[in-house]
C-alpha positions in Angstrom: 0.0 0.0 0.0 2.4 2.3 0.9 4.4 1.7 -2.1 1.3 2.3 -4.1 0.9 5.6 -2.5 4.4 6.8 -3.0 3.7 5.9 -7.0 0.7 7.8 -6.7 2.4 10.9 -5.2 5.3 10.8 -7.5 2.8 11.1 -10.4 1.3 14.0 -8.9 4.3 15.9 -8.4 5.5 14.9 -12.4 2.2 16.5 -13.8 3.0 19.5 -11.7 6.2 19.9 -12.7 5.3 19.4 -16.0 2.1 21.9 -16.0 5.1 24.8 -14.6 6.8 24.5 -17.3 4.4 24.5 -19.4 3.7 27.6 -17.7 6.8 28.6 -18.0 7.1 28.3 -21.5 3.3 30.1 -22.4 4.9 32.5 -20.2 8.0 33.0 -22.3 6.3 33.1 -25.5 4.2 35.7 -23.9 7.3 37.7 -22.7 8.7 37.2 -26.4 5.0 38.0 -27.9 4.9 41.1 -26.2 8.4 41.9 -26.6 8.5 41.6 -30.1 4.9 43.5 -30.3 6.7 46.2 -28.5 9.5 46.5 -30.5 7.2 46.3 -33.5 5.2 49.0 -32.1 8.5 51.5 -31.7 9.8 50.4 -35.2 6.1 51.3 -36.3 6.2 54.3 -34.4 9.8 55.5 -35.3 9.1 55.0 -38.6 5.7 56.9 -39.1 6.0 60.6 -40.1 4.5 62.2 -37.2 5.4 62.6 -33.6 3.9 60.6 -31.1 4.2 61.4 -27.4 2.4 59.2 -24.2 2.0 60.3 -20.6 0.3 58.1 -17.6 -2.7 59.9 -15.6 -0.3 62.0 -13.8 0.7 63.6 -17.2 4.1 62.4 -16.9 5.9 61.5 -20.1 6.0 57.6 -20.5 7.3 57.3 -24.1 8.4 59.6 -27.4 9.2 57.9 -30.7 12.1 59.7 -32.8 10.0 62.1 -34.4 8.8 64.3 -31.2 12.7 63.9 -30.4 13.5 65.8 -33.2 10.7 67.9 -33.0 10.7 69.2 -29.0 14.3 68.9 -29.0 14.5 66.1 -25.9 16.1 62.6 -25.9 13.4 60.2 -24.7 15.8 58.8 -21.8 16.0 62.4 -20.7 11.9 63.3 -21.0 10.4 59.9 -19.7 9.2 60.4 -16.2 9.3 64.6 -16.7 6.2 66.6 -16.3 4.2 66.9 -19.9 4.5 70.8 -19.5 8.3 70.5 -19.6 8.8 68.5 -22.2 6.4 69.3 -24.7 5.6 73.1 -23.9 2.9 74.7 -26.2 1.9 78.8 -26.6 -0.6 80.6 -28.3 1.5 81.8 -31.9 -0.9 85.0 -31.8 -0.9 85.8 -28.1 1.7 84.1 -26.7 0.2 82.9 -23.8 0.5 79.0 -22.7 -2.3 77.1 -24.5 -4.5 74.4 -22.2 -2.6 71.0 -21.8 -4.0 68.9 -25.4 -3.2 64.9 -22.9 -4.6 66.7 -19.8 -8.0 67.7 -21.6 -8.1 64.7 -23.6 -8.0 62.6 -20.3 -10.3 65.0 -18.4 -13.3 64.9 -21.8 -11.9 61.4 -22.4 -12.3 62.3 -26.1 -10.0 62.6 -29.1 -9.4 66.4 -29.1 -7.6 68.9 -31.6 -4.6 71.1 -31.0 -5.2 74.6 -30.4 -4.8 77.2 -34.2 -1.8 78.7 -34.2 -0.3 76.6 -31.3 3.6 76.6 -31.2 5.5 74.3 -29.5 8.9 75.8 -27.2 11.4 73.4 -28.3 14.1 72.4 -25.5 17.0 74.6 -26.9 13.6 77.9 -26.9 13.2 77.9 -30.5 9.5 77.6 -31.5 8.1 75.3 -33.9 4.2 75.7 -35.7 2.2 72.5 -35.1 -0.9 70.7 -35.2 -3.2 67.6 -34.8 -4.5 66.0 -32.0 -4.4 63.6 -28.7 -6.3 61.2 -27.6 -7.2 58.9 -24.6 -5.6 55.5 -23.5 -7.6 52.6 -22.3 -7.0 50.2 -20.4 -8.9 46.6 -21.5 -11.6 47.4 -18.4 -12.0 50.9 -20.4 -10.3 53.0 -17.6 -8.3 56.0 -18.6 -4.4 55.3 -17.9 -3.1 58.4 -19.6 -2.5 60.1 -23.0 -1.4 59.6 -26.3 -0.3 63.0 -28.4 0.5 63.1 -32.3 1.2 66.0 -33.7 3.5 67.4 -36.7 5.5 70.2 -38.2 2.3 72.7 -39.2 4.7 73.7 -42.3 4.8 70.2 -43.5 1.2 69.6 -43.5 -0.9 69.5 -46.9 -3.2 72.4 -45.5 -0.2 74.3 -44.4 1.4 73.8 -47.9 -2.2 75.0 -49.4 -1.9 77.9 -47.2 1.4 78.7 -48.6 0.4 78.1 -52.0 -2.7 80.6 -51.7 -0.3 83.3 -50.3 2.3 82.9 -52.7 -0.5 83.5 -55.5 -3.1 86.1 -53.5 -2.7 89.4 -51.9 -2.6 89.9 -48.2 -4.5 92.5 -48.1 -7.6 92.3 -50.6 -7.2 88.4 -51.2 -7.2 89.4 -54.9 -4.5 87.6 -57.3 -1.6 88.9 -57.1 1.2 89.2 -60.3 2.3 85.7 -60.0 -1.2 84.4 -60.3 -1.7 87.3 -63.3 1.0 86.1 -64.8 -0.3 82.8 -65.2 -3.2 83.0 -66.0 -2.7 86.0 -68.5 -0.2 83.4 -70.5 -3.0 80.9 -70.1 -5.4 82.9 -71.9 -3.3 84.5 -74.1 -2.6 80.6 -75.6 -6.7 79.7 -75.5 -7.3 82.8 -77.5 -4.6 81.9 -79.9 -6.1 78.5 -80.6 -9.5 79.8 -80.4 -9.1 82.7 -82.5 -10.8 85.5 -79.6 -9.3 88.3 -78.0 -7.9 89.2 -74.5 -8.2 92.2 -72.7 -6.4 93.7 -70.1 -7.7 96.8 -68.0 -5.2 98.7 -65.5 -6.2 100.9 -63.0 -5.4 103.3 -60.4 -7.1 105.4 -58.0 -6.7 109.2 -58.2 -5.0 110.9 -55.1 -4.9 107.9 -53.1 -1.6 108.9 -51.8 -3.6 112.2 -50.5 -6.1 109.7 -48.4 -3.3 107.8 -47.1 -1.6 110.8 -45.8 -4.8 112.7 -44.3 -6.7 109.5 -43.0 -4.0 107.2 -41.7 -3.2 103.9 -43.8 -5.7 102.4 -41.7 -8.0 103.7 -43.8 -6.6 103.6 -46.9 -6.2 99.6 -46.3 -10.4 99.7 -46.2 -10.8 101.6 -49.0 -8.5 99.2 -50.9 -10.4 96.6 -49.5 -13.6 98.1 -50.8 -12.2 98.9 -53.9 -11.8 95.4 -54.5 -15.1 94.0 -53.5 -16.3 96.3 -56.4 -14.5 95.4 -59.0 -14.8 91.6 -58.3 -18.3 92.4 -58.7 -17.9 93.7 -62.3 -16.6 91.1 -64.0 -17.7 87.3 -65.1 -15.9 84.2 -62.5 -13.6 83.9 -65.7 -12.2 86.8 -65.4 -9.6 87.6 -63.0 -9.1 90.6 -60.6 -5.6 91.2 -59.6 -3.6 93.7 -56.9 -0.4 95.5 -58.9 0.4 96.9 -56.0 -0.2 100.0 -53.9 -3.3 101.7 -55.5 -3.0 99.9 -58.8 -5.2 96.9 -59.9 -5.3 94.8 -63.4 -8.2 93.2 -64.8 -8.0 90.3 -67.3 -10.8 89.5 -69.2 -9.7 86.4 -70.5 -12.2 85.8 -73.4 -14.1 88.7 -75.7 -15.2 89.3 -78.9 -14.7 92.7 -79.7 -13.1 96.0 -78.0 -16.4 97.1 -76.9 -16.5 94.6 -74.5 -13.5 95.7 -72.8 -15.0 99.1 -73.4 -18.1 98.5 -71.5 -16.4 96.9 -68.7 -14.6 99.8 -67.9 -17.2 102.0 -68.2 -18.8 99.4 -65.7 -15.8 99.9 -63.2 -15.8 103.4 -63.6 -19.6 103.8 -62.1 -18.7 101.3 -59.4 -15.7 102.8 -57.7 -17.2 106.3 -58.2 -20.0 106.1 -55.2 -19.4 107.6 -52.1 -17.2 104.7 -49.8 -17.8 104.8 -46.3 -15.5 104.1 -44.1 -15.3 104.7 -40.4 -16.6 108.1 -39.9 -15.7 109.2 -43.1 -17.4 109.4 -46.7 -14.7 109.1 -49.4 -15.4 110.2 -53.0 -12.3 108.6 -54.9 -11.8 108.6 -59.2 -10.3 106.2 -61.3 -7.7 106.6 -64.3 -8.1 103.3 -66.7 -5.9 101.9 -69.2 -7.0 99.2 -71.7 -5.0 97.1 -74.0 -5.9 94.1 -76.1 -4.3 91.1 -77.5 -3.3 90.5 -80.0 -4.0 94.3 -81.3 -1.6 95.6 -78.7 0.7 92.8 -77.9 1.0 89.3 -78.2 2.6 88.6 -75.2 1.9 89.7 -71.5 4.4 91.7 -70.9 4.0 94.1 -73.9 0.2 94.1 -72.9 0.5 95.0 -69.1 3.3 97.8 -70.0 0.7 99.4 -73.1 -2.1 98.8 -70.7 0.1 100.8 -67.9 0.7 103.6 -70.7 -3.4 103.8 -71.7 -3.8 104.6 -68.3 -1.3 107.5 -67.7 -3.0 109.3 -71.1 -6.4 108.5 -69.1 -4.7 110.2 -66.2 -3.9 113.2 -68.2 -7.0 113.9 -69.7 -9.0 114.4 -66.3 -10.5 112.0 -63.7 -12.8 109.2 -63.8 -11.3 108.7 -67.7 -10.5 105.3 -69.8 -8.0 105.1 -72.7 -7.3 102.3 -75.4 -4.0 102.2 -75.9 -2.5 103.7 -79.4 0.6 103.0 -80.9 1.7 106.9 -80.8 1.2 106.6 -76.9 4.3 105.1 -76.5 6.1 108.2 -78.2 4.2 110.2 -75.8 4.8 108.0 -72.6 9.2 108.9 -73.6 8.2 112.6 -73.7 6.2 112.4 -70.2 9.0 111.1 -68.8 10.9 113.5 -69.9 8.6 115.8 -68.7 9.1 114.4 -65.4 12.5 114.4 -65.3 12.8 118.5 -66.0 10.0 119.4 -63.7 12.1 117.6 -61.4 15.4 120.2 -62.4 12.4 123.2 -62.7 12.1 123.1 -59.0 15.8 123.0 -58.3 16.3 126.1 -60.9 14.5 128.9 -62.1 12.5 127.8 -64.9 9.5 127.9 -63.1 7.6 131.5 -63.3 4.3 132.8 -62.2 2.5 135.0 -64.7 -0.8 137.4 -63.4 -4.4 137.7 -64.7 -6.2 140.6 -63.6 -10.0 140.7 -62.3 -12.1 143.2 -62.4 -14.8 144.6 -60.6 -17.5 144.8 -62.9 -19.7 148.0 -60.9 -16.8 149.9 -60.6 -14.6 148.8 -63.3 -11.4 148.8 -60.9 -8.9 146.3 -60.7 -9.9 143.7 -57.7 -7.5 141.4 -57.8 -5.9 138.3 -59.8 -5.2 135.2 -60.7 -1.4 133.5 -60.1 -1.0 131.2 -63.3 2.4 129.1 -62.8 4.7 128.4 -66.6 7.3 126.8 -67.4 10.0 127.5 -69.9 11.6 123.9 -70.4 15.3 124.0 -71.7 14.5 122.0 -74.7 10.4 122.1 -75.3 10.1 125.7 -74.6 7.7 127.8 -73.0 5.0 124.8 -72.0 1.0 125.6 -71.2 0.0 124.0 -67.7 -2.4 121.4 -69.0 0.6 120.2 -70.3 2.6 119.7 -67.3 0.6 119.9 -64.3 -1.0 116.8 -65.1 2.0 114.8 -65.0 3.1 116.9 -62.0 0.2 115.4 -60.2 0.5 111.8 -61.7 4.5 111.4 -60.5 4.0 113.1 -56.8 5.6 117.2 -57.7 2.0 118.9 -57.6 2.6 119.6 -54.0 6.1 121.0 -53.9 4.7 123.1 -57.2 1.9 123.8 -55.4 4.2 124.8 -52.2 6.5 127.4 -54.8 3.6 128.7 -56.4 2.7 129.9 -52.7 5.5 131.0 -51.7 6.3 132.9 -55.1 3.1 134.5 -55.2 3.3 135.9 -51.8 7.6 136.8 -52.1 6.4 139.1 -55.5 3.1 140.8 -53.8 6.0 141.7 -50.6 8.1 142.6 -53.5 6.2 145.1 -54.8 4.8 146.6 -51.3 8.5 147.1 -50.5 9.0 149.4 -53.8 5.8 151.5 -52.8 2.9 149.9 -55.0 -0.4 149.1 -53.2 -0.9 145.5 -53.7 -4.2 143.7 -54.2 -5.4 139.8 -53.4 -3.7 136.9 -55.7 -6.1 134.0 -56.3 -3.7 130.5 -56.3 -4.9 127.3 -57.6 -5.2 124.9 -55.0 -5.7 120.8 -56.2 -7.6 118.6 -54.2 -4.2 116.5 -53.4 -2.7 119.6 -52.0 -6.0 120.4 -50.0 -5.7 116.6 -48.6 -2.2 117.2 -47.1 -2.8 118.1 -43.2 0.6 120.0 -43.5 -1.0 122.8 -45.9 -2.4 125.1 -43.5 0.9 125.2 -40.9 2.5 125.6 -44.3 0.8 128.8 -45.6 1.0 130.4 -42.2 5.1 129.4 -42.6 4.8 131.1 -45.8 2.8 134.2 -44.8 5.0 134.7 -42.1 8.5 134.5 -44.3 7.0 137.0 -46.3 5.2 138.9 -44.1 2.3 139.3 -46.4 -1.5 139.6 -44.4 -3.6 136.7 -45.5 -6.6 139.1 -46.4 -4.0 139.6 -49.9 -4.2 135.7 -50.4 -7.0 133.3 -52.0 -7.0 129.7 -52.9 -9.2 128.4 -55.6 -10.4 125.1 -55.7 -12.2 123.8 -58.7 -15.3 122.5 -57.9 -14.9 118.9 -60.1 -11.6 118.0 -57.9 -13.5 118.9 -54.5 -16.2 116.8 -55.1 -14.3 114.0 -56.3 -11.9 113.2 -53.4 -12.5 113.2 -49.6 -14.7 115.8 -48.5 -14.4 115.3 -44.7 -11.3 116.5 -44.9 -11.2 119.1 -47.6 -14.0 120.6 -45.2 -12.2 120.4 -42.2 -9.1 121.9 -44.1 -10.5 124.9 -45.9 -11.9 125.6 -42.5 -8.8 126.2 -41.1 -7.7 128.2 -43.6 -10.4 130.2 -43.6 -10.1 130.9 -40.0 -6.3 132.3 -41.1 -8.0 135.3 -42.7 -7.5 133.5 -46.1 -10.5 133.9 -48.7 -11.2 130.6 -50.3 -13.2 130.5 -54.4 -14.3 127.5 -55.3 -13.4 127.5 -59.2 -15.0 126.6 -62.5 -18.4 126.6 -60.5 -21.5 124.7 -62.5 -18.9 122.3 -64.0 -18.7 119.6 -61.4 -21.7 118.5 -59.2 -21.7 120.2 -56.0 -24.7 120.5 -54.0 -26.5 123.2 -51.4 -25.5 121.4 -49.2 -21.9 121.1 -49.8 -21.8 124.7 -50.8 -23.1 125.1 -47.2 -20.6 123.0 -45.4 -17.3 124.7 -47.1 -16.2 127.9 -45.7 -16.3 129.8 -49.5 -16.3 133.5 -50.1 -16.1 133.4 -54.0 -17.8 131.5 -57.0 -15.7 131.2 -60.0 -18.4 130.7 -62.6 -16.4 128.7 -65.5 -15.8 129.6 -69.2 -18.0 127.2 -70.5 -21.6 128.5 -69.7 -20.1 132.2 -70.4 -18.6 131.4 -74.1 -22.2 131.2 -75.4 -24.2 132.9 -73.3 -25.7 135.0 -75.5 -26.4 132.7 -78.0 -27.6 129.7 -76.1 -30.7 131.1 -73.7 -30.2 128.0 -71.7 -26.6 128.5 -71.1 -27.7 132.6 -70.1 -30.7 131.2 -67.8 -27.9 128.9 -65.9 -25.5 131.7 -65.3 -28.3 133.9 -64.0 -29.2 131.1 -62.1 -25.5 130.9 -60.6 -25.3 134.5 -59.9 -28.8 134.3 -58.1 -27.0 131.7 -55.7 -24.2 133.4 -55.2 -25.8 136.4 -54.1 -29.0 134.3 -51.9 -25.4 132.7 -49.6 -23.5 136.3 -49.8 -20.8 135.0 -51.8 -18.7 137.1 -54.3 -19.1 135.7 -57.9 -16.9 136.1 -60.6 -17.1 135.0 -64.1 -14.0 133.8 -65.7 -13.4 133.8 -69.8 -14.7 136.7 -70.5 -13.8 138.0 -74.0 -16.3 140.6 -75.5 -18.3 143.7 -74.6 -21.5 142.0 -74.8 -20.4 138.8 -72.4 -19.3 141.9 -70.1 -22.9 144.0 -70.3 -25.2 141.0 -70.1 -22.9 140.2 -66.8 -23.4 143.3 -65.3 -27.0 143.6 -65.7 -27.4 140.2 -64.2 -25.4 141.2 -61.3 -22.5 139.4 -61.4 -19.8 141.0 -58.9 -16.6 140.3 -61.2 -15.1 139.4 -64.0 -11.7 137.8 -65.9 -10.8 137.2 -68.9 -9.0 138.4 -72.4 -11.4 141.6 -72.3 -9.5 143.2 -70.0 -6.2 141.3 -70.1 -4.1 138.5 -70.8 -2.1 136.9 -68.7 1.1 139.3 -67.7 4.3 139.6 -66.5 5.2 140.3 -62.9 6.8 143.4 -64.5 3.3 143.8 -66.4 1.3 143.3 -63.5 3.2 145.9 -61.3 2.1 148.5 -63.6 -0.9 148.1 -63.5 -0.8 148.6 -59.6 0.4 152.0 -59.7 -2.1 154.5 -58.2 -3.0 156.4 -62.0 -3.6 152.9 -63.5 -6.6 151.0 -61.7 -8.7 152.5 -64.5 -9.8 150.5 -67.0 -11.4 152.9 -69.4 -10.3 152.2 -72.7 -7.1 151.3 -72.0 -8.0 147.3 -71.6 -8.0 147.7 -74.9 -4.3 147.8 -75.2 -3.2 145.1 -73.2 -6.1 142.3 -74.8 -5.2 139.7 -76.8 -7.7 138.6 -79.6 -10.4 136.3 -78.4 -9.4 133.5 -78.9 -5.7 133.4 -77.8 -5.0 131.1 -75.1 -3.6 131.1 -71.8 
């Protein structure tokens, strides 16, 4: 028996030896299972593109593969077992204040959450890197939160980032409009459709007239919203073919990609025109702003972009030049005269340097009394090689390439140096009407300016008046043009509003400036007494003048009958080749001494014929 139970016991302690190391070896496999899984896991993990980080509840760091090495800057031997905020440190990119824990909230929502935008990580060394995506959770098998895993990447390597860049690179900051690189493009893209296709392209550049003059009076914060208006609009006039495109600065290019005939570019323009022209506003201000528009077409006017953009540029100068709220086609003899406006540009800039520049004077004349009043300061030019040049010949380019203010500035200070001049030598001086621009008018500098001048020269201002034509008021920022004249007028200065009926002021503008004269212009008083609707308007204008006690004077006057019908009308003053032409300084002086403020018949004399110019 006992034998038998020493067999039995014997067998019992085989099958347990033998079930532990059966144990034993599922054991070892499992060890090796899970060793190899792990070491599958990091080779998975190293070898994926993005950075992977894992903390335990705590938020400790428990493991980094070799991308979020790289990326934070630790070694994972130095980082495992450190606090999540030391190792992988985040900030706001825009504020730069530390953005929430991403493994912290993930645990605490127990949700897959995204990174912060614009979240930069502090890299170990204090660099900062841009990045993005998300952590999640980790789960035991019960379902119990054990900690966090993080994944995340270099924001600049990401396809949304790379779309980002790709928009920029292509698109303006500012007005998201296409910018030259996209222009470029797309202008050779349609360029090659309509040389298969047999159509025509258009181009239309544009620029805004005195924008500078905003800029300067308003702040650029300002000027950036009326950019940005200015691009809403014209996005709005043309088909989603089309493309709208920032040159820069004030300056925008339209390609109309497919039309049949100029017209089309024609009407487009004529479409922009009307768009941009309505009041803008902006803040507390209401901008009126006018634009220049150049047009050229391919293949008419190039056949590759570059000649188009450069004749389209030209077109626009000429529309420039021949008043605001213009268009031009381009024409091959443009080109000729974009050489000579250069070189136009060029001596105006030697002009102001030497003593080319010269102020002639053109009397006014009291029409009751028949007395000289006062007169008109008309700047010329006698260029070395074009000779004696009219103003509409260079002012406009003055005011195109930035000189119409430091003109402006000499014409002020000549005009007030001669009437000192001549007090000095014993004559008895009268007012001098200047032309004033509505860039001038925008600079915030003009009034500390004059009073600079005044005082140089030590003239009163009661002997000084600025005329403003009515068109160029209307057309820019009348805010500040208010504000401005204002000022001026508080110096003592007497302020005409020039070639009155032409533009389209209102009562209530008329109301708002601080004006002491209206200028009626040539126009209505050429024909006056041949076109009954022409004398009714003028009447009308002198009425007006009278009802809001302003002085009116009407300009181009050139025969005796233009003068009578005036006078019975009651028109205070008047200028013109009647009574004078333009004169010398010399001239001028004599007609200031005390015998000679008489007109009589000796107006007579001094007239040109009628129809001599300026």
């Amino acid at each position: 028996m006992q034998n038998g139970s020493y067999q039995k016991d014997d067998v019992q302690t085989f099958e347990g030896i033998t079930e532990q190391k059966h144990a034993d070896i599922r054991l070892r496999d499992a060890e090796a299972a899970l060793q190899a899984a792990t070491e599958w896991a990091q080779v998975t993990l190293n070898s994926i593109g993005d950075a992977v980080v894992t903390t335990d509840l705590e938020c400790r760091v428990t493991y980094m593969n070799r991308v979020a090495e790289a990326l934070t800057g630790w070694s994972s031997i130095k980082a495992l077992g450190k606090p999540l905020a030391e190792v992988f440190t985040l900030i706001d990119g825009q504020t730069l204040k530390t953005a929430t824990n991403p493994a912290l909230r993930a645990m605490e929502e127990n949700r897959t959450v995204g990174l912060a935008m614009n979240c930069v990580l502090i890299r170990q060394d204090g660099s900062q890197l841009e990045i993005e995506d998300s952590a999640a959770p980790i789960h035991d098998r019960n379902g119990c939160v054990t900690g966090a895993v993080i994944v995340f990447h270099d924001a600049c390597q990401s396809p949304t980032q790379s779309a980002k860049l790709a928009y920029q690179a292509q698109h303006d900051g500012l007005t998201g409009l296409a910018n030259r690189v996209l222009l470029s493009e797309r202008l050779s893209r349609a360029i090659g459709l309509a040389k298969r296709h047999n159509h025509q392209v258009a181009l239309i550049y544009l620029d805004l007239d005195a924008f500078k003059a905003i800029n300067d009076s308003l702040g650029h914060a300002i000027g950036d919203c009326l950019l940005q208006s200015v691009a809403g609009r014209l996005s709005e006039c043309i088909r989603d073919t089309d493309t709208v495109c920032r040159q820069g600065g004030d300056e925008f290019v339209v390609l109309l990609s497919e039309i049949e005939k100029p017209q089309d570019a024609a009407r487009i323009a004529e479409k922009i025109l009307a768009a941009l022209a309505k009041p803008y506003h902006i803040g507390n201000h209401v901008l009126n702003v006018t634009t220049s528009i150049g047009i050229s077409l391919y293949p008419d006017h190039g056949i590759d972009g570059h000649t188009l953009l450069n004749n389209a540029d030209t077109a626009m100068y000429h529309a420039k030049n021949s008043g605001v709220n213009h268009y031009q086609m381009f024409r091959a003899d443009m080109t000729a005269l974009m050489v000579q406006y250069t070189h136009i540009e060029s001596q105006l800039q030697l002009a102001l340097q030497g003593n080319s520049l010269f102020l002639d004077f053109q009397p006014k004349i009291d029409i009751a009394t028949g007395y000289l009043c006062s007169a008109e300061a008309l700047v010329r030019w006698r260029n070395p090689t074009l000779g004696l040049m009219q103003p509409s010949v260079f002012l406009p380019v003055a005011a195109a390439c930035g000189l119409i203010i430091p003109i402006g500035q000499w014409v002020l200070l000549e005009t007030c140096r001669q009437l000192q001049a001549w007090r000095e030598e014993g004559v008895e001086i009268v007012p001098i009407a200047v032309n004033m621009s509505a860039i001038e008018l925008s600079d915030k500098t003009l009034p500390a300016r004059i009073t600079q001048i005044l005082a140089e020269t030590g003239i009163e201002a009661r002997y000084l008046e600025l005329e403003v034509a009515e068109i160029s008021l209307m057309h820019h920022h009348v805010d500040v043009a208010i504000s401005t004249l204002a000022e001026l007028s508080r110096l003592g200065i007497r302020i005409a509003i020039d070639d009155f009926g032409a533009g389209s002021a209102s009562l209530k503008h008329l109301k708002c400036f601080p004006i002491d004269t209206l200028n009626i212009d040539a126009c209505f008083i050429n024909d006056m007494l041949d076109n009954p609707g022409n004398a009714s308007f003028t009447k009308a204008l002198i009425n007006l003048g009278q009802n809001l006690a302003l002085r009116v004077i009407a300009k181009g006057v050139e025969t005796q009958a233009q003068h009578d019908q005036l006078k019975s009308q009651g028109c205070n003053g008047a200028q013109g080749f009647l009574f004078s032409r333009p004169l010398s300084s010399t001239e001028f002086r004599a007609l200031l001494l005390p015998d000679q403020h008489g007109w009589g018949q000796r107006h007579r004399a001094l007239a040109f014929s009628p129809g001599a110019k300026l």
